[in-house]
C-alpha positions as CSV (number, residue, x, y, z in Angstrom):
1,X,-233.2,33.7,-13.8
2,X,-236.4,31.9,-14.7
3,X,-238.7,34.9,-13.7
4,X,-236.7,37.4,-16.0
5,X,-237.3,34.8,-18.9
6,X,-240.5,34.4,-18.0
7,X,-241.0,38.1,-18.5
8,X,-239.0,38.5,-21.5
9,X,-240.9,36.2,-23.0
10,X,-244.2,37.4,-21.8
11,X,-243.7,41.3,-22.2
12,X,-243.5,42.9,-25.4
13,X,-240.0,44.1,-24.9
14,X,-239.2,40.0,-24.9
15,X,-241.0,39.8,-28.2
16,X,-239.2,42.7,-29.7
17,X,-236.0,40.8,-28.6
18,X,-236.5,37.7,-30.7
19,X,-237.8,39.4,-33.4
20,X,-233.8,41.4,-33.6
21,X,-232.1,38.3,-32.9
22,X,-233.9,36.3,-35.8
23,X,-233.3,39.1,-37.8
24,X,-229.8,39.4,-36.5
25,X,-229.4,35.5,-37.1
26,X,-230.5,35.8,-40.9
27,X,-228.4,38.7,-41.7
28,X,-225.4,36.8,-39.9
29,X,-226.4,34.0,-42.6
30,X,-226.4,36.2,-45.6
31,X,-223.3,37.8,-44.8
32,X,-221.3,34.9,-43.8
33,X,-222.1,33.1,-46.9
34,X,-221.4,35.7,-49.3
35,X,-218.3,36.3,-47.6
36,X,-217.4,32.5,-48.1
37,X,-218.8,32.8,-52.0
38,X,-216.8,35.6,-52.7
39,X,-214.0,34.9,-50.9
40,X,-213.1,31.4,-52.7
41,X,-213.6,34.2,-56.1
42,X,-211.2,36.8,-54.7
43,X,-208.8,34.3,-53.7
44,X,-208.6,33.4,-57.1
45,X,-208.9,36.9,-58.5
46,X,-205.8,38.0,-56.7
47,X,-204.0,34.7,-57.5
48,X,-204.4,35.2,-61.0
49,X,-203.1,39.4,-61.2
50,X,-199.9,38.6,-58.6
51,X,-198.7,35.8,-61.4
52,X,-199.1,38.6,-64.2
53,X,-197.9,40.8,-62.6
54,X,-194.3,38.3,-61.3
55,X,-194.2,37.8,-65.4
């Protein structure tokens, strides 16, 4: 297990590898939290046209 690390690490492949996953990690951080921005907005969105629309 430590040799195939080792060699991810080493090799270029590795680096490639944790270059996608950072980049995989910051997109996952962007989308999450405009998910959680937006969603506290929609909530509120869709609260306010079901009560005019139940009037």
């Amino acid at each position: 297990m430590t040799s195939v690390l080792h060699r991810l690490l080493q090799g270029e492949e590795g680096q490639d590898i944790a270059e996608y996953a950072v980049m995989l990690a910051v997109i996952l951080v962007i989308v999450v939290g405009t998910i959680r921005l937006i969603g506290s907005n929609a909530n509120n969105v869709f609260s306010s046209v079901a009560s005019s629309i139940a009037q």
